[in-house]
C-alpha positions as CSV (number, residue, x, y, z in Angstrom):
1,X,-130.0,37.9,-70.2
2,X,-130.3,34.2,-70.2
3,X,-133.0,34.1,-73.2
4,X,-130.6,36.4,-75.3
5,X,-127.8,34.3,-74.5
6,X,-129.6,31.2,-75.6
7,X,-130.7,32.9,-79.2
8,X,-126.9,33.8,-79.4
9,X,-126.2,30.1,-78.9
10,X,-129.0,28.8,-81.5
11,X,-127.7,31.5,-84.0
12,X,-124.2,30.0,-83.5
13,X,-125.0,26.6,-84.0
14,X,-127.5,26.9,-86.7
15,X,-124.6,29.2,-88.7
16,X,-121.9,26.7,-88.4
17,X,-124.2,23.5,-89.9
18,X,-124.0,26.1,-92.8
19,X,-120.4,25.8,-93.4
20,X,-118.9,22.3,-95.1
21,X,-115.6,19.6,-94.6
22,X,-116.1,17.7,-97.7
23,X,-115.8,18.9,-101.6
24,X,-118.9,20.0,-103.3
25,X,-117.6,18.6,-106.5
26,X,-116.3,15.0,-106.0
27,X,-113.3,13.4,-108.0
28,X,-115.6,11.3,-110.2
29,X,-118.0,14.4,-110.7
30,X,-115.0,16.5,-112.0
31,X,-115.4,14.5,-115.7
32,X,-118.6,15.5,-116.0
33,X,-116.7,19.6,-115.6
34,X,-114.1,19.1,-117.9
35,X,-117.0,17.8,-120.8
36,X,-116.2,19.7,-123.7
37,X,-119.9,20.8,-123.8
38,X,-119.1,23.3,-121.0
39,X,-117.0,25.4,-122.5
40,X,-118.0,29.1,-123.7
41,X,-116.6,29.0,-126.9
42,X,-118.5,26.7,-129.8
43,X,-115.0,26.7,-131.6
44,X,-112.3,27.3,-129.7
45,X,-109.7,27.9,-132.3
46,X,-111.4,30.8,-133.6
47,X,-111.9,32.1,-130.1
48,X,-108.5,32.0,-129.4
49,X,-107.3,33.7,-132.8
50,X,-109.9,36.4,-132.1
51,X,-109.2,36.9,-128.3
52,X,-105.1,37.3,-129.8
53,X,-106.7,39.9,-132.8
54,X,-108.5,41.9,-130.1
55,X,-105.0,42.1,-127.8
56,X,-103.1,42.8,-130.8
57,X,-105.3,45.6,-132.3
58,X,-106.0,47.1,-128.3
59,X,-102.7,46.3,-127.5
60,X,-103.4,45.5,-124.2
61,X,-102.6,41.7,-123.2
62,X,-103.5,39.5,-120.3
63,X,-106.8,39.7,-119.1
64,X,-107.7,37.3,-121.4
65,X,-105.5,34.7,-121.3
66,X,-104.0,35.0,-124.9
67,X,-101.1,34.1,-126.5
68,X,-98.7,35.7,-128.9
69,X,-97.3,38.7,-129.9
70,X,-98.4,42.5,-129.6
71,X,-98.2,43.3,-133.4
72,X,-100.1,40.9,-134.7
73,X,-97.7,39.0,-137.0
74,X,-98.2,35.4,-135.3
């Protein structure tokens, strides 16, 4: 009883050095995020105006983030 009480302990303890207070990311860190190298588009105009092209021709807006109208007139 004591021996599996004292694993339950060390589980406990050993699980809760796992968990962290502090940011992963720190405040001068976050310019290195915001780096226009680390987006997913190479040209993000013509992402954009095909992202609005595929809502407008599925019509089904939203899930991407897009702008504009469902008829594809903007």
């Amino acid at each position: 009883m004591r021996l599996c009480a004292f694993y339950l302990l060390l589980i406990a303890l050993s699980l809760t050095g796992c968990s962290s207070i502090e940011p992963w990311v720190k405040p001068y860190e976050r310019a290195h995020l915001a780096d226009p190298i680390m987006n997913f588009d190479r040209d993000p105009v013509s992402g954009a105006y095909m992202t609005h092209v595929y809502q407008a021709r599925e019509a089904a807006r939203g899930a991407e983030g897009g702008h504009g109208g469902g008829c594809g007139c903007n």
